[in-house]
N, C-alpha and C positions, 0 to 999 in steps of 0.2 A: 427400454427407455427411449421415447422420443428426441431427437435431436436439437429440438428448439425446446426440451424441459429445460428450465432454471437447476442447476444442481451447484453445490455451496465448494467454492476454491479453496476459502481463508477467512479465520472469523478473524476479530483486533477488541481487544477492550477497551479502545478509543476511536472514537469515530474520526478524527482528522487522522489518526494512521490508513482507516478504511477508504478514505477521500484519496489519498494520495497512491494507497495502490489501487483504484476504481481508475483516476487519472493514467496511472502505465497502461491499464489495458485496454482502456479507451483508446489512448494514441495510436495503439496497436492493431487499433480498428476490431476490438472486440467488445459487445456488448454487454455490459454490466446492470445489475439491481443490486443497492444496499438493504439492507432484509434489515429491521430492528433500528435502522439507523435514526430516528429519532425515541423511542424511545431513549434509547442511549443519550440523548440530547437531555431530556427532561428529566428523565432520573436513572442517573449516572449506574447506581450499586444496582440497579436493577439491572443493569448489563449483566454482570455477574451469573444471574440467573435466570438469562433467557438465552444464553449461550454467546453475546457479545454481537458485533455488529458483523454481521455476516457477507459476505462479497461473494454474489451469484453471477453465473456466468452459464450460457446454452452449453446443453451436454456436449456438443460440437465442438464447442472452443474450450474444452477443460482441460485436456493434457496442452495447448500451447498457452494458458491460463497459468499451468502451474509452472511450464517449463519461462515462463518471463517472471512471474513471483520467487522463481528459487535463485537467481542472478543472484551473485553477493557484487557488491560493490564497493571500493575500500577507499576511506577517506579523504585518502590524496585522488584519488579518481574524483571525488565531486567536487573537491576544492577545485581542482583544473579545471573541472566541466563550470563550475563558476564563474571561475575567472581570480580565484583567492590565493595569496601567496603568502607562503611563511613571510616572516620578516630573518633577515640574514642574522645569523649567531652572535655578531658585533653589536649589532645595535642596540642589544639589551645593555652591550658596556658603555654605551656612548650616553644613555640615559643617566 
């Protein structure tokens, strides 16, 4: 396998899921192709049956492709990375 082949990281049954992890790896300075990504646009069920919107990446950059796609990130970690906060336990009595 040549190292600038396209080989497939991650398929999504939704294309704005596939937008948003195409976005991590971009930042990351890795080069991506959405494979399918509009038919998935025009008709949707037919994702289903072309294997979903595909997230390609150089055979080069596939293990640090998957190793930035397997991050889990938990809740309170993006609300902070936001800038969003609970509202304090009282307040729901003060209403």
């Amino acid at each position: 396998m040549a190292d600038d082949e396209l080989v497939m990281v991650a398929a999504f049954l939704y294309p704005h899921e596939a937008k948003l992890a195409q976005s991590l790896l971009e930042s990351e300075g890795i080069q991506t192709f959405l494979r399918d990504e509009h038919i998935m646009n025009v008709q949707p069920l037919w994702g289903l049956a072309t294997g979903g919107c595909r997230l390609m990446v150089p055979a080069s950059s596939l293990a640090r492709a998957q190793e930035l796609l397997s991050v889990q990130v938990s809740d309170e970690e993006l609300a902070a990375e936001a800038g969003v906060f609970e509202a304090p336990d009282d307040a729901a009595e003060r209403d």
